[in-house]
C-alpha positions as CSV (number, residue, x, y, z in Angstrom):
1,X,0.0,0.0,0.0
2,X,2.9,2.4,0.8
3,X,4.6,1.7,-2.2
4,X,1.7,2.2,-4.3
5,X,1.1,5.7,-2.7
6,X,4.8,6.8,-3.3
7,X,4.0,5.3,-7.3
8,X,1.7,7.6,-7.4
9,X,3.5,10.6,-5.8
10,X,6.6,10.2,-8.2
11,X,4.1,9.8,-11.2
12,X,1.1,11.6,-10.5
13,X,1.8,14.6,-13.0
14,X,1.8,11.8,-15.9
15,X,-1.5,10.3,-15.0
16,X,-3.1,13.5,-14.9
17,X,-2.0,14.4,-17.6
18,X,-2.9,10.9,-19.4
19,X,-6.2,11.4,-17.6
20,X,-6.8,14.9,-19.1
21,X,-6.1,13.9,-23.1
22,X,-8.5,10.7,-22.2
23,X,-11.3,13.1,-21.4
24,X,-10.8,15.8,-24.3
25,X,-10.9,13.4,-26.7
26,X,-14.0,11.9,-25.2
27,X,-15.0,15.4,-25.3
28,X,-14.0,15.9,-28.9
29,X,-15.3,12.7,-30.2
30,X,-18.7,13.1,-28.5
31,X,-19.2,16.2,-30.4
32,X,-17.9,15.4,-33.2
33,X,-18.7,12.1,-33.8
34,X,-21.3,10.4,-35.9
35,X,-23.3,8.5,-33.4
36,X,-25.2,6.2,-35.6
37,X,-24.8,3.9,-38.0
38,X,-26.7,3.1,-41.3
39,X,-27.1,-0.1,-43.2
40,X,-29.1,0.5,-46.4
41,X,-30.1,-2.4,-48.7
42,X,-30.1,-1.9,-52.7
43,X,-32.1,-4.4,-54.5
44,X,-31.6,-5.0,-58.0
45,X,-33.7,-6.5,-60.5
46,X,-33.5,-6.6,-64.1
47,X,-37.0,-6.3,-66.6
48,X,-37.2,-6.5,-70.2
49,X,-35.7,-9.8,-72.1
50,X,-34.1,-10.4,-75.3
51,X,-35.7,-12.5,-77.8
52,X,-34.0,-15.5,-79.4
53,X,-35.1,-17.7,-82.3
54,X,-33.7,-20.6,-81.8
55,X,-32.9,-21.2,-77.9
56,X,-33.4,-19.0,-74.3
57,X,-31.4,-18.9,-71.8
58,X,-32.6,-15.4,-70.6
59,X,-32.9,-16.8,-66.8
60,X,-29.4,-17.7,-66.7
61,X,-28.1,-14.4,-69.1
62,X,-30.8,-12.6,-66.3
63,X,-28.8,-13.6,-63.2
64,X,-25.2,-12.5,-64.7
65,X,-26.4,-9.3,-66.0
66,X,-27.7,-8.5,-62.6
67,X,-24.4,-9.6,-61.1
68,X,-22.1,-7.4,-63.4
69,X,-25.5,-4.8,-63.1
70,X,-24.2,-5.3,-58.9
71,X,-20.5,-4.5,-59.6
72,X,-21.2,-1.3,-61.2
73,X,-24.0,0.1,-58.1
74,X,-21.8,-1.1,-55.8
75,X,-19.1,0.8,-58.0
76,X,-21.2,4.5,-57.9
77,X,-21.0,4.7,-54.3
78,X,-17.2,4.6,-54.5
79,X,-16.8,7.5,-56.2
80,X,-17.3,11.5,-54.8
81,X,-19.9,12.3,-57.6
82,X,-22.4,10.2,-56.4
83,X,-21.2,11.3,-53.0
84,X,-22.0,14.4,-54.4
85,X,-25.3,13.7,-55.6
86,X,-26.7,12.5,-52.8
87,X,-25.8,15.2,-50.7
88,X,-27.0,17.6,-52.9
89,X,-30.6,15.4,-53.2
90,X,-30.6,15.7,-49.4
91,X,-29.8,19.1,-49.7
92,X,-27.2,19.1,-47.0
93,X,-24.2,20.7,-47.5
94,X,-21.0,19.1,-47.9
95,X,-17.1,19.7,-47.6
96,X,-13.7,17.3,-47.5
97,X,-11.6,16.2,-49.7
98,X,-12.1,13.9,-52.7
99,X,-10.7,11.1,-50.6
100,X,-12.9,11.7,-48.0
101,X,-15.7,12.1,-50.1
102,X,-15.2,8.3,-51.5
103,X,-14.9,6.9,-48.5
104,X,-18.4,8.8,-47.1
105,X,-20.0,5.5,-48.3
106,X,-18.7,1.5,-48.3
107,X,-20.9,0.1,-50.6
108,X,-20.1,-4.3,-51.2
109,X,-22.1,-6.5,-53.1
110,X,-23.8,-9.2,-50.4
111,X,-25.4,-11.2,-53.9
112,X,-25.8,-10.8,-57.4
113,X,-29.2,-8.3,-56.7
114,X,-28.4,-7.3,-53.6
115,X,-25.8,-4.2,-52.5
116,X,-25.1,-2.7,-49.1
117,X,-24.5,0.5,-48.4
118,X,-23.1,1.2,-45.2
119,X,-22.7,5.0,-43.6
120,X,-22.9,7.2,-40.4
121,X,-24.1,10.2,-39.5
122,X,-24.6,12.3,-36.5
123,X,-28.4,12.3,-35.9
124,X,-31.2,9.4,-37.2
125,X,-33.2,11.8,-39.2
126,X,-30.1,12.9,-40.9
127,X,-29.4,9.1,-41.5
128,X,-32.9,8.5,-42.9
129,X,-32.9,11.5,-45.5
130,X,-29.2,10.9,-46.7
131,X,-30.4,7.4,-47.1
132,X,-33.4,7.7,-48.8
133,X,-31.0,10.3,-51.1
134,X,-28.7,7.2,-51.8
135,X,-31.9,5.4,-52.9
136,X,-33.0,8.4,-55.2
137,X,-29.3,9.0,-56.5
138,X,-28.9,5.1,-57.1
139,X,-32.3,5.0,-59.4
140,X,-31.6,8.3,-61.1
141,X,-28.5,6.6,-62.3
142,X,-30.2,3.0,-63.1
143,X,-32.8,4.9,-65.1
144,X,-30.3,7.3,-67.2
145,X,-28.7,3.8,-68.1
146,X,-31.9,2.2,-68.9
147,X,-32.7,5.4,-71.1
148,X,-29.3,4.9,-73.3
149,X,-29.7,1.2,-73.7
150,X,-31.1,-0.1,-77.3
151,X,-31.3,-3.8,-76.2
152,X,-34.4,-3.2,-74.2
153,X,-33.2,-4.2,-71.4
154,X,-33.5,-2.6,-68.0
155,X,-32.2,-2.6,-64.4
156,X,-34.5,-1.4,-61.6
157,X,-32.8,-0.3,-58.3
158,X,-34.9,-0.5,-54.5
159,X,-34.1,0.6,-51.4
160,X,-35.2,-1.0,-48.5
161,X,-35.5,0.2,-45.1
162,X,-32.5,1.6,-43.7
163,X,-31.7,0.1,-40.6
164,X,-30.2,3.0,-38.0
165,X,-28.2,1.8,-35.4
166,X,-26.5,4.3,-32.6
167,X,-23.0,3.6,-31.8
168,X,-22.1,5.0,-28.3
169,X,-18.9,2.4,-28.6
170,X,-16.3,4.8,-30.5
171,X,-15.9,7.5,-27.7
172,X,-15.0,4.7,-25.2
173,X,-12.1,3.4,-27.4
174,X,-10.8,7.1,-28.4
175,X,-11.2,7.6,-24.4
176,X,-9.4,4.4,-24.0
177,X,-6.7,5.7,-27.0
178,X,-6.3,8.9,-25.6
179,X,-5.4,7.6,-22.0
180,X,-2.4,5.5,-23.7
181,X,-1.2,8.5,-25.9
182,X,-0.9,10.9,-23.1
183,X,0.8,8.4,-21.0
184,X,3.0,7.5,-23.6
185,X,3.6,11.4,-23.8
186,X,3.2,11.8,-20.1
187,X,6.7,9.3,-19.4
188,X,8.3,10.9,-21.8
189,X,8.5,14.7,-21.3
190,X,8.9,13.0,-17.3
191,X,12.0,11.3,-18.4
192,X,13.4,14.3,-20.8
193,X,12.9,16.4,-17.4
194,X,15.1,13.9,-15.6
195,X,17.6,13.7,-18.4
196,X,18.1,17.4,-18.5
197,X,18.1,17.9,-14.6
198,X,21.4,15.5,-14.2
């Protein structure tokens, strides 16, 4: 017990100071994270056929058009544009760079028809409207396709019900990640200031 109270004699000024960057970046985080997360389905389905005299295998053909037709949605929401566009169909504003605007959605293909689009944001009704803005932007762009093709055949794109979750979990780890940085920190202006005092 004694030796743990001189410990923390000789060291308190490093765990307060490890305690103080813990809580500011709780602080920061808290108001400036997004608090909830968004899962958004995409399901894609193809209509029109092509005609063939002599055999059909449009159910088969059907499938791996809507598999390549999967790539490419899943493809949009990698790029700032349709970051972009979805802001701007939300009208919310929007600023970063063109990195950070790519990443502002992960999109992966789950099955041939079906994408997921996975974001956060920092309240549920400004989850709900940017997703139902991901749905609009992701049709706009199925229909302008649909428009341009000659083959008569078509790709339809439905959003589901997003599914909001909040995520309290991130300002506990960046409290957790701040504690170890300032400590870090903390020992070593501590042992610079014994270096420089011999």
């Amino acid at each position: 017990m004694n030796l743990l109270k001189l410990f923390f004699q000789k060291y308190k000024w490093v765990l307060i100071f490890a305690l103080a960057v813990a809580l500011a970046a709780g602080l920061f985080t808290w108001q400036k994270q997004e608090k909830y997360d968004v899962s958004l389905s995409l399901n894609i389905s193809r209509y029109g056929t092509q005609t063939a005299q002599d055999y059909k295998y449009d159910n088969y053909y059907a499938v791996l058009a809507t598999d390549e037709f999967g790539d490419t949605v899943a493809g949009w929401f990698k790029t700032p544009e349709m970051t972009q566009s979805i802001y701007k169909k939300a009208q919310m504003p929007i600023s970063g760079s063109l990195d950070g605007l790519k990443r502002r959605f992960q999109a992966a293909k789950i099955s041939p028809n079906l994408v997921e689009i996975r974001f956060s944001s920092p309240s549920e009704k400004e989850a709900k409207i940017l997703a139902q803005a991901a749905i609009n932007a992701a049709s706009e762009k199925a229909n302008a396709l649909n428009a341009s093709s000659w083959q008569g055949i078509s790709f339809l794109v439905i959003g589901s019900e997003p599914v909001v979750v909040e995520n309290n979990f991130v300002i506990w780890w960046n409290v957790l990640i701040g504690f170890f940085v300032g400590l870090v920190l903390g020992i070593f202006v501590w042992i610079s200031q014994e270096y420089f005092k011999q």
